[in-house]
mmCIF entry with sequence, helices, sheets and N, C-alpha, C, O atoms, coordinates in Angstrom:
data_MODEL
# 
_entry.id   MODEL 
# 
_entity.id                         1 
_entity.type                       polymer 
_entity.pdbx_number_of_molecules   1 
# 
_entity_poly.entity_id                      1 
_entity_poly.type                           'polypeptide(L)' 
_entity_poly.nstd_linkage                   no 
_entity_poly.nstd_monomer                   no 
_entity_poly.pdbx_seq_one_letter_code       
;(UNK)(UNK)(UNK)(UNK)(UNK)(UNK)(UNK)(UNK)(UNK)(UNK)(UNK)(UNK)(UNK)(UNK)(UNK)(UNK)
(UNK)(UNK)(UNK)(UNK)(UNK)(UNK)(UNK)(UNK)(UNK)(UNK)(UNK)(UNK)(UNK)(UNK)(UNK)(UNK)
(UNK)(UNK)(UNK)(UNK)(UNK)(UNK)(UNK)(UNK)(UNK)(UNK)
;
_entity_poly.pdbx_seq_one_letter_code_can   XXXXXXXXXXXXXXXXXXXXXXXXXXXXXXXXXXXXXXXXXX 
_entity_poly.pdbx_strand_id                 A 
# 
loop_
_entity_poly_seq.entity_id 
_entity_poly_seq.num 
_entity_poly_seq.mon_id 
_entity_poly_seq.hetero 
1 1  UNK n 
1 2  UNK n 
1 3  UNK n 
1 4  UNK n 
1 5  UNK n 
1 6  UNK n 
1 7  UNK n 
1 8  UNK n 
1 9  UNK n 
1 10 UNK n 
1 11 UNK n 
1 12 UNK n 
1 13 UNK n 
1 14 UNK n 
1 15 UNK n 
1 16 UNK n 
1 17 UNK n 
1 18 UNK n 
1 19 UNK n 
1 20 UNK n 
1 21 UNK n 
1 22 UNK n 
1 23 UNK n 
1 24 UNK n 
1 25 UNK n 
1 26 UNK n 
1 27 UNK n 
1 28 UNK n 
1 29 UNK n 
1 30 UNK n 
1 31 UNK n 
1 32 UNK n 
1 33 UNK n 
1 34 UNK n 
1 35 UNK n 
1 36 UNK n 
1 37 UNK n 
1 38 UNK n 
1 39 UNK n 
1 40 UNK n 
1 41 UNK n 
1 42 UNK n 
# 
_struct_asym.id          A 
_struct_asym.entity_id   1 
# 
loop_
_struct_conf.conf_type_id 
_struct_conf.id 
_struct_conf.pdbx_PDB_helix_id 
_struct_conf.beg_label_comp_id 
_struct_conf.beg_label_asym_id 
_struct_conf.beg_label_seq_id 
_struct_conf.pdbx_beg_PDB_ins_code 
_struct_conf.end_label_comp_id 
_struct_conf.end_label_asym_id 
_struct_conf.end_label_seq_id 
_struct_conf.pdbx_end_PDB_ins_code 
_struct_conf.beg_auth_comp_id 
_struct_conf.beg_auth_asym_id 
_struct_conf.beg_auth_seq_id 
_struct_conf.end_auth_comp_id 
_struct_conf.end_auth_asym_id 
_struct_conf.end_auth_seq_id 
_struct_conf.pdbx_PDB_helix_class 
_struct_conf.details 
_struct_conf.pdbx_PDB_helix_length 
HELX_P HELX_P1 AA1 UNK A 4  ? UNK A 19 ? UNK A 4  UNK A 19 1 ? 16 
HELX_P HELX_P2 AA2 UNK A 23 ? UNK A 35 ? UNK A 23 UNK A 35 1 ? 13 
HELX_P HELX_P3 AA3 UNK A 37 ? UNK A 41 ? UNK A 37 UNK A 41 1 ? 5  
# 
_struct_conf_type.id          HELX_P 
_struct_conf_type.criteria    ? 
_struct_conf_type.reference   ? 
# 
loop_
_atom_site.group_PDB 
_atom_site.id 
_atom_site.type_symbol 
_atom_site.label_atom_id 
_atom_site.label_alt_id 
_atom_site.label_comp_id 
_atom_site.label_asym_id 
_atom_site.label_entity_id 
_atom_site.label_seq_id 
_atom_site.pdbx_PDB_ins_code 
_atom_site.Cartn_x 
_atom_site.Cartn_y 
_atom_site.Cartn_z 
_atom_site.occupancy 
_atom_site.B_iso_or_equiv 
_atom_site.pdbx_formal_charge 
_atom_site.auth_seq_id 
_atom_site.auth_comp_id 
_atom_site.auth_asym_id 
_atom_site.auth_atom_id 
_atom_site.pdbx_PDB_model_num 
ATOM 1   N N  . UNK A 1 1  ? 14.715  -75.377 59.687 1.00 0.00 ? 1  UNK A N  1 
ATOM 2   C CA . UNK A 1 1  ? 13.697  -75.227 60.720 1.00 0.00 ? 1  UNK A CA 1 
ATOM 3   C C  . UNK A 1 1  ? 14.170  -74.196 61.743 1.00 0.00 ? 1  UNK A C  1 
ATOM 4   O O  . UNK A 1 1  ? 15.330  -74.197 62.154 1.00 0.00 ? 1  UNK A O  1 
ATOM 5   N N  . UNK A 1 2  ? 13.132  -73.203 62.197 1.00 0.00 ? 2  UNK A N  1 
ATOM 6   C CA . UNK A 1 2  ? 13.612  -72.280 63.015 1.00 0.00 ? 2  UNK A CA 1 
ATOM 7   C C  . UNK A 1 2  ? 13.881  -72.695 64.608 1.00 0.00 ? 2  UNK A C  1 
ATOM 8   O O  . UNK A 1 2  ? 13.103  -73.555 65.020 1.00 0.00 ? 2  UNK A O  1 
ATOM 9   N N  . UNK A 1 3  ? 14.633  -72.325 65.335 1.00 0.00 ? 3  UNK A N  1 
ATOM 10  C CA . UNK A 1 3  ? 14.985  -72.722 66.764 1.00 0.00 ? 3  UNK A CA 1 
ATOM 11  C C  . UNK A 1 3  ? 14.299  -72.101 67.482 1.00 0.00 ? 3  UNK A C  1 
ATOM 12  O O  . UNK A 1 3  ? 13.836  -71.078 66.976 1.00 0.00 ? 3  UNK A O  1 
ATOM 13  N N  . UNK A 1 4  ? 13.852  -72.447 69.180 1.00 0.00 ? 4  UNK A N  1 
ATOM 14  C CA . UNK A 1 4  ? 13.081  -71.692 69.398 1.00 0.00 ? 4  UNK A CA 1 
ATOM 15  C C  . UNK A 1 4  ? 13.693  -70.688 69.640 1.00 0.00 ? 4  UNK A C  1 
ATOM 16  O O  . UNK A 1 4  ? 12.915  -69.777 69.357 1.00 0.00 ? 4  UNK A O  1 
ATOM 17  N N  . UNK A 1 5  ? 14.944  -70.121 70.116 1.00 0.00 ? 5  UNK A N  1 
ATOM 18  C CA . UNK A 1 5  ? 14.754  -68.512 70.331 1.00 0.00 ? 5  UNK A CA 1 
ATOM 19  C C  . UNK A 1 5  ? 14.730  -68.167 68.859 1.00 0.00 ? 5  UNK A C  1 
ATOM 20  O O  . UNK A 1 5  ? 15.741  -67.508 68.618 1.00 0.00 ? 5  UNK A O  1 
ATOM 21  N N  . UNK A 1 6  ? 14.051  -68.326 67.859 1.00 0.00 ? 6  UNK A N  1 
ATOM 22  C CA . UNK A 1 6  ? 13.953  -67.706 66.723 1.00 0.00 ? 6  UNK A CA 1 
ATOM 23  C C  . UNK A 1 6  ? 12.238  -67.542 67.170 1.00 0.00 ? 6  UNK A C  1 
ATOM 24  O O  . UNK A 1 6  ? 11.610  -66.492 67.306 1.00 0.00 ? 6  UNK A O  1 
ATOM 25  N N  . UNK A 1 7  ? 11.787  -68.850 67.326 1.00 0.00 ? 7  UNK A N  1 
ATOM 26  C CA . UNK A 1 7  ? 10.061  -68.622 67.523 1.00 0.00 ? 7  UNK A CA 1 
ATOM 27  C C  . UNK A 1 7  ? 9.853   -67.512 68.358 1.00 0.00 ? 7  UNK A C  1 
ATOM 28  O O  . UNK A 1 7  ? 9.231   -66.578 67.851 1.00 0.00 ? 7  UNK A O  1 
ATOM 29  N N  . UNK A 1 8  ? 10.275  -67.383 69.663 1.00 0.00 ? 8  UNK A N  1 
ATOM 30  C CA . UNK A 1 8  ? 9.979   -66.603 70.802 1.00 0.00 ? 8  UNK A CA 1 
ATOM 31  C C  . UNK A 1 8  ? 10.272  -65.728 70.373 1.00 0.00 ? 8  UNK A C  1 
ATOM 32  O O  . UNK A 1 8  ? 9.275   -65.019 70.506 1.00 0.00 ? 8  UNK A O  1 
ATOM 33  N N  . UNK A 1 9  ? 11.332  -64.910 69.666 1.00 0.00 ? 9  UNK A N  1 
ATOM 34  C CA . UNK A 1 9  ? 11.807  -64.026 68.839 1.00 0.00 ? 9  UNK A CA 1 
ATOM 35  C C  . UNK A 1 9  ? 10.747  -62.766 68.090 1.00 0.00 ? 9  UNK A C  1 
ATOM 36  O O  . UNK A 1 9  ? 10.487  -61.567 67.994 1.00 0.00 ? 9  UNK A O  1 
ATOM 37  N N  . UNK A 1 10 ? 10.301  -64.650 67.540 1.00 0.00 ? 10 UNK A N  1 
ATOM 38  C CA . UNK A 1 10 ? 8.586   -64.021 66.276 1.00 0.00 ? 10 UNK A CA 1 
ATOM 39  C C  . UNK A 1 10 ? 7.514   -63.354 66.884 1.00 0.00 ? 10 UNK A C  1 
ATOM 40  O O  . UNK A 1 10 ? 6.696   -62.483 66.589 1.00 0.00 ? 10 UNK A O  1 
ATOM 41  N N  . UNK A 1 11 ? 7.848   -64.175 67.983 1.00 0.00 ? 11 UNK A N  1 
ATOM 42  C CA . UNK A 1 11 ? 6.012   -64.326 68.960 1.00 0.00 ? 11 UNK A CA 1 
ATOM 43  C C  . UNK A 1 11 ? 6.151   -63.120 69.334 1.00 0.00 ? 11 UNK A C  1 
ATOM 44  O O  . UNK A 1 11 ? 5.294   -62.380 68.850 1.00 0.00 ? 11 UNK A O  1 
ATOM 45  N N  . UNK A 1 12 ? 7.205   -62.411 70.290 1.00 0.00 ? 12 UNK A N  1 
ATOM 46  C CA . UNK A 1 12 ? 7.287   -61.304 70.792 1.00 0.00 ? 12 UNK A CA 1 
ATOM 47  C C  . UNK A 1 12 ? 6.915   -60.151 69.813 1.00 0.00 ? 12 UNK A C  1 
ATOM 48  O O  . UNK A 1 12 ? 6.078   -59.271 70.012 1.00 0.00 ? 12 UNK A O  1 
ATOM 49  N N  . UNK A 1 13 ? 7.761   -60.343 68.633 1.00 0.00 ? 13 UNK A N  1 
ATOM 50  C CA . UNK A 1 13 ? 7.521   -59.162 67.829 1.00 0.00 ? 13 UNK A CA 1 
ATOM 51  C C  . UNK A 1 13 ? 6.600   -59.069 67.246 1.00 0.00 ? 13 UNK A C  1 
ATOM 52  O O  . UNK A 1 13 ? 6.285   -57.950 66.842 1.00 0.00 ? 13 UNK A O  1 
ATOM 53  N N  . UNK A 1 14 ? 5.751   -60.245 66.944 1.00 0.00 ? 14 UNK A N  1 
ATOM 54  C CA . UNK A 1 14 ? 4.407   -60.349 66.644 1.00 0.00 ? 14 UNK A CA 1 
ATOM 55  C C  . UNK A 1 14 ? 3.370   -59.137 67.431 1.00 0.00 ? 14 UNK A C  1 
ATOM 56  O O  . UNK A 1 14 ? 2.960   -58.042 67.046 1.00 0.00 ? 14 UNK A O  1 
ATOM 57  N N  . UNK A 1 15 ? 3.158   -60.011 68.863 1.00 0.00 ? 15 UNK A N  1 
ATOM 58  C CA . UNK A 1 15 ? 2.762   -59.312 69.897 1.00 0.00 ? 15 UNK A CA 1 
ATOM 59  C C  . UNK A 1 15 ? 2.881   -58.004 70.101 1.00 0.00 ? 15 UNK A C  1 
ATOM 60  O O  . UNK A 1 15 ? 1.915   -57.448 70.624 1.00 0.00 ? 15 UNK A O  1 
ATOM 61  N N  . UNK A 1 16 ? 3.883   -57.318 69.804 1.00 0.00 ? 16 UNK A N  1 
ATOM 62  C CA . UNK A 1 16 ? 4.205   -55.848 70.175 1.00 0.00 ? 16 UNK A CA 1 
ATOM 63  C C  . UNK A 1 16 ? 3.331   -54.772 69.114 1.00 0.00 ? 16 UNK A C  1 
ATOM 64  O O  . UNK A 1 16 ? 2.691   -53.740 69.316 1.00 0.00 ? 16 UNK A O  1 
ATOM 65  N N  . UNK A 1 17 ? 3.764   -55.840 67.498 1.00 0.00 ? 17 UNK A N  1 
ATOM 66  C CA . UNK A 1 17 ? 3.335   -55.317 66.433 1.00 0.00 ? 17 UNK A CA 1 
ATOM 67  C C  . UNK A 1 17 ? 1.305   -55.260 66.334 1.00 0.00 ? 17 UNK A C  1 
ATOM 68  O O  . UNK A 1 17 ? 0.536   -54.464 65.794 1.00 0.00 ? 17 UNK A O  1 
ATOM 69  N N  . UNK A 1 18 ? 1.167   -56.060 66.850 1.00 0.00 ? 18 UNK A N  1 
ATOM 70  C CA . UNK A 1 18 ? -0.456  -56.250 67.194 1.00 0.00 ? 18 UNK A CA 1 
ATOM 71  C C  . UNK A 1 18 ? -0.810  -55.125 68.191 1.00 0.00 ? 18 UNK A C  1 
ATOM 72  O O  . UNK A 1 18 ? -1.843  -54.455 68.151 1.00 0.00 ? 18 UNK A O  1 
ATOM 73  N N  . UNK A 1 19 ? 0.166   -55.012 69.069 1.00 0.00 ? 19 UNK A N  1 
ATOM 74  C CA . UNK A 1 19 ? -0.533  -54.163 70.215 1.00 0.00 ? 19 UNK A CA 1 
ATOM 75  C C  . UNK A 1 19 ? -0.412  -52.505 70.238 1.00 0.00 ? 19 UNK A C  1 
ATOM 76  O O  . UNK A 1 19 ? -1.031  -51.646 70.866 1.00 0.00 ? 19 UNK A O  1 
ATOM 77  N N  . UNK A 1 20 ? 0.644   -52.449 69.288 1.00 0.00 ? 20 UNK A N  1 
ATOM 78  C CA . UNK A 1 20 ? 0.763   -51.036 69.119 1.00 0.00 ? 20 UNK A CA 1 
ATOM 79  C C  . UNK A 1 20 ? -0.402  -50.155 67.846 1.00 0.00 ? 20 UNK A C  1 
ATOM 80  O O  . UNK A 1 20 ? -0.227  -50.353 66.643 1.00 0.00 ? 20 UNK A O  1 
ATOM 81  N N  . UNK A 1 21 ? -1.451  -49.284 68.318 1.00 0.00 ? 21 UNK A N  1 
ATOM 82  C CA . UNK A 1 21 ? -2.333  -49.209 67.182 1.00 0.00 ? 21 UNK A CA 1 
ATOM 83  C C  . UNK A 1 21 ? -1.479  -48.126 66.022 1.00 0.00 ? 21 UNK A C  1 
ATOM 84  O O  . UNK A 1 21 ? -0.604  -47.294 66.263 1.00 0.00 ? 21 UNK A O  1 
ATOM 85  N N  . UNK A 1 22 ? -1.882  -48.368 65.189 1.00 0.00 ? 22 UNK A N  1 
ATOM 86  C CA . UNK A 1 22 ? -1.209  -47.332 63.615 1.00 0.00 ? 22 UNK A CA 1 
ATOM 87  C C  . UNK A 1 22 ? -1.960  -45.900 63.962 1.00 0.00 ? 22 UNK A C  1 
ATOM 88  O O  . UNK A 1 22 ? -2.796  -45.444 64.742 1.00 0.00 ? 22 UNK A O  1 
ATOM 89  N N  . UNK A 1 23 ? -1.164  -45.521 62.937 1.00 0.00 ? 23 UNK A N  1 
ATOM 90  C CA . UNK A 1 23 ? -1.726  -43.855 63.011 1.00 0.00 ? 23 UNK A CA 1 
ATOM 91  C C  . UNK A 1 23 ? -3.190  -43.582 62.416 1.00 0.00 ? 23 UNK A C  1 
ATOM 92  O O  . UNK A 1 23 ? -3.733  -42.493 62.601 1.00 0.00 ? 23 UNK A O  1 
ATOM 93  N N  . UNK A 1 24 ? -3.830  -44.648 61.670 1.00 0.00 ? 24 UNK A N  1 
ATOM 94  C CA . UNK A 1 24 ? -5.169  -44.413 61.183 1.00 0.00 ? 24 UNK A CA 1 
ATOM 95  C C  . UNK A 1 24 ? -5.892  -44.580 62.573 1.00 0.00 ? 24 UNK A C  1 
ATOM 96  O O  . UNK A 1 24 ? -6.878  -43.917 62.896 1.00 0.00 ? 24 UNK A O  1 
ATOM 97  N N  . UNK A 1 25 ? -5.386  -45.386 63.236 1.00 0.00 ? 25 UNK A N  1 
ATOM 98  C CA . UNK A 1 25 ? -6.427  -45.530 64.714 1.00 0.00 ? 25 UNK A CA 1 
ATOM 99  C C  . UNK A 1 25 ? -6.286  -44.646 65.617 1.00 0.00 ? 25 UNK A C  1 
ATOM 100 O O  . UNK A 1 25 ? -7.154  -44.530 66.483 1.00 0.00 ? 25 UNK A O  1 
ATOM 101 N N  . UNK A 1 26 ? -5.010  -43.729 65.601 1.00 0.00 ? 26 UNK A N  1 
ATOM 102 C CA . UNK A 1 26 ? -5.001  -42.832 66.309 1.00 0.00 ? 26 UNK A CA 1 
ATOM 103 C C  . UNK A 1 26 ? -5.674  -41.438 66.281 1.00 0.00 ? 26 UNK A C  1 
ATOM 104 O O  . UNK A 1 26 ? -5.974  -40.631 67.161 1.00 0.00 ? 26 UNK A O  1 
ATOM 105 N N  . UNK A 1 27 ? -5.797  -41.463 64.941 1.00 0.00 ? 27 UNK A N  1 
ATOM 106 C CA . UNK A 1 27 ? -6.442  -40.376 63.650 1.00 0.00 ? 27 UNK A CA 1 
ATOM 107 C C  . UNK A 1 27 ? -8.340  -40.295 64.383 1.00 0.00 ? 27 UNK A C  1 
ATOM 108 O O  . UNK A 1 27 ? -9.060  -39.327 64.628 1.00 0.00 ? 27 UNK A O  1 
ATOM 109 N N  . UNK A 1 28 ? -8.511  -41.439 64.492 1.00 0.00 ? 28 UNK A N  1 
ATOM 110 C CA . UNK A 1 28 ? -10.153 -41.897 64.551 1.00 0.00 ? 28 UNK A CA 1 
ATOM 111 C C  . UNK A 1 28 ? -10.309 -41.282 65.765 1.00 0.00 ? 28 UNK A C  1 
ATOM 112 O O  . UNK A 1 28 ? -10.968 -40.331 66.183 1.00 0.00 ? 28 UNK A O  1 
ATOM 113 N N  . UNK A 1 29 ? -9.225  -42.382 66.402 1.00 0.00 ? 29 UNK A N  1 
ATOM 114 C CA . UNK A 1 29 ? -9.636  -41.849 68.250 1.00 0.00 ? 29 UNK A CA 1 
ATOM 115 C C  . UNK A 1 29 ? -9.255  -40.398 67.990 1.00 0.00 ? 29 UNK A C  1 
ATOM 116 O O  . UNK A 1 29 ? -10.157 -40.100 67.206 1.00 0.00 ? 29 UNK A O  1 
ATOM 117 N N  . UNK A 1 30 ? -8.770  -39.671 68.080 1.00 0.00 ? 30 UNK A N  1 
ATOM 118 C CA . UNK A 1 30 ? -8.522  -37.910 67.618 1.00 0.00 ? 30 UNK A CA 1 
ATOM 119 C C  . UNK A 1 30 ? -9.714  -37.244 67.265 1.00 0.00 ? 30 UNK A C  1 
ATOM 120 O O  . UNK A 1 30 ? -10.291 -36.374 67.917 1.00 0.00 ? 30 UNK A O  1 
ATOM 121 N N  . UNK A 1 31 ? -10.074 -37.789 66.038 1.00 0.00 ? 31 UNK A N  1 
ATOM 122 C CA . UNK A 1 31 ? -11.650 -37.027 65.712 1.00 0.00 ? 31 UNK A CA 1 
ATOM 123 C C  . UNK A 1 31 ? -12.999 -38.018 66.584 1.00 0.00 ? 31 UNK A C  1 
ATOM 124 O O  . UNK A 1 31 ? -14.129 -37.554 66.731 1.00 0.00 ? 31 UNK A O  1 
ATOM 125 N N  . UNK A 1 32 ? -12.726 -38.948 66.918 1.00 0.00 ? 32 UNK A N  1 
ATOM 126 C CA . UNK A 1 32 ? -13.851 -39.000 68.032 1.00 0.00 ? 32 UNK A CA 1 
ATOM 127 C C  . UNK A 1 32 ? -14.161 -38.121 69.181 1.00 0.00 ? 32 UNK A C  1 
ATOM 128 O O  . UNK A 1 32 ? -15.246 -37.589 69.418 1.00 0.00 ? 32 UNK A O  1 
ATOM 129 N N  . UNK A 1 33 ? -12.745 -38.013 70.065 1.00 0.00 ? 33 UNK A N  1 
ATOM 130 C CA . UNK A 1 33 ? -12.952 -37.071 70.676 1.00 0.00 ? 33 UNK A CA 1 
ATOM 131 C C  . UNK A 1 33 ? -13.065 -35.714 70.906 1.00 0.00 ? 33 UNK A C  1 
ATOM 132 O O  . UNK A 1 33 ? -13.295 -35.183 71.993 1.00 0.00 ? 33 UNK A O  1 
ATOM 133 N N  . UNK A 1 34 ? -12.868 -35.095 69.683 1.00 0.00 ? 34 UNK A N  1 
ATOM 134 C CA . UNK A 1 34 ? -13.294 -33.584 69.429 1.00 0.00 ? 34 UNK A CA 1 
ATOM 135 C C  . UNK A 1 34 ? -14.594 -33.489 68.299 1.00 0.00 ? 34 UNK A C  1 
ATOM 136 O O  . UNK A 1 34 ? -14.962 -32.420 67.811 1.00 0.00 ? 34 UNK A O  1 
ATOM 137 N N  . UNK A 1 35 ? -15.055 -34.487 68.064 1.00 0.00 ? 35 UNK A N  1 
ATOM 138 C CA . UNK A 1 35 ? -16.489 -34.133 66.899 1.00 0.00 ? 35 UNK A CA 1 
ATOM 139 C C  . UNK A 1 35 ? -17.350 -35.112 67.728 1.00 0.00 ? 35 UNK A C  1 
ATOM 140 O O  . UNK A 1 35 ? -18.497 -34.741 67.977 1.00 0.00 ? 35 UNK A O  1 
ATOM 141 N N  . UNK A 1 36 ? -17.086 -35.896 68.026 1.00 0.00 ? 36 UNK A N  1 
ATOM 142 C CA . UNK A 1 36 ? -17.872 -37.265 68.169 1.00 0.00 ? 36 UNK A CA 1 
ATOM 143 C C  . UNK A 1 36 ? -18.009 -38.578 67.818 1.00 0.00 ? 36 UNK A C  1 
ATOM 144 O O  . UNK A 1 36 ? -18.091 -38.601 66.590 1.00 0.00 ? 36 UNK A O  1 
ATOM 145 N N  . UNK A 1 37 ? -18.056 -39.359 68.135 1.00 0.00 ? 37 UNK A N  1 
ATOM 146 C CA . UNK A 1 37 ? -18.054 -40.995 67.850 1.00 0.00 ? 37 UNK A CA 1 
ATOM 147 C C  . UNK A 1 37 ? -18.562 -41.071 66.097 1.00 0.00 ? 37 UNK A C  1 
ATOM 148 O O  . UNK A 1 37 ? -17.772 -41.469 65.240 1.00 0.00 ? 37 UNK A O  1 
ATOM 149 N N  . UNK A 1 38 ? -19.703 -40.714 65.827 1.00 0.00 ? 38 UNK A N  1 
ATOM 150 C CA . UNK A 1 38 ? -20.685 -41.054 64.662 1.00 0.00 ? 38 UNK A CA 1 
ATOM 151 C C  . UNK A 1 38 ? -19.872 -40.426 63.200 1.00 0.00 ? 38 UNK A C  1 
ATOM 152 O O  . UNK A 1 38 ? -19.726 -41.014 62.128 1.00 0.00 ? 38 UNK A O  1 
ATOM 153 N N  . UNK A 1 39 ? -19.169 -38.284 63.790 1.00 0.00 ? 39 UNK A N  1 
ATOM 154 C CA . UNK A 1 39 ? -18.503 -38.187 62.341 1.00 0.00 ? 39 UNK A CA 1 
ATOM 155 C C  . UNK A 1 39 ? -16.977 -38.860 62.667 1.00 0.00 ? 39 UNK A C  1 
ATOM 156 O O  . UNK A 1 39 ? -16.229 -38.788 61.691 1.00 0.00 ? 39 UNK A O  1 
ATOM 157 N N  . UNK A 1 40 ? -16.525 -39.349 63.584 1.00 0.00 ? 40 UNK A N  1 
ATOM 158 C CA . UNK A 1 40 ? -15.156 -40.093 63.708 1.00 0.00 ? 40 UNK A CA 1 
ATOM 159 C C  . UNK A 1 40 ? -15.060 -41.047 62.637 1.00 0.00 ? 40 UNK A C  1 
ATOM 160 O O  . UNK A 1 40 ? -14.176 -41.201 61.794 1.00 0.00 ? 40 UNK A O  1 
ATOM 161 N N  . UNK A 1 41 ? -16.360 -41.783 62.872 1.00 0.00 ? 41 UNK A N  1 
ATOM 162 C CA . UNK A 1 41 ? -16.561 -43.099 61.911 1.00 0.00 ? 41 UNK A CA 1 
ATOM 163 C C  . UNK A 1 41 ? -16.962 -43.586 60.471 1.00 0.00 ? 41 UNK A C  1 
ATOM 164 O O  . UNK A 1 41 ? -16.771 -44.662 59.903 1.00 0.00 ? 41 UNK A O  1 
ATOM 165 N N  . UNK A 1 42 ? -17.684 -42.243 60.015 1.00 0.00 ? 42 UNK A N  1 
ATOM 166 C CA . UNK A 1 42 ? -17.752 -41.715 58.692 1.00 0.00 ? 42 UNK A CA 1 
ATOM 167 C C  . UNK A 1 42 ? -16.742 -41.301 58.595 1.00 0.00 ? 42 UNK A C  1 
ATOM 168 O O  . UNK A 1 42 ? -16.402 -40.740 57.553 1.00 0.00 ? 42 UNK A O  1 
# 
């Protein structure tokens, strides 16, 4: 069974890993703002 500084451990890196967006989302936001929202999303 894990201890908690193993949980808090998880949770954190969980959290960070959720909050940081990937490069496909960065890609989108990129061509949203130089073409537009509509061909960003196609």
């Amino acid at each position: 069974m894990p201890s908690s500084s193993q949980w808090v451990a998880f949770l954190v890196a969980s959290i960070l890993f959720i909050q940081v967006p990937g490069p496909s989302l960065l890609f989108t936001i990129g061509r949203a703002l130089t073409v537009g929202r509509r061909e960003a999303l196609l």
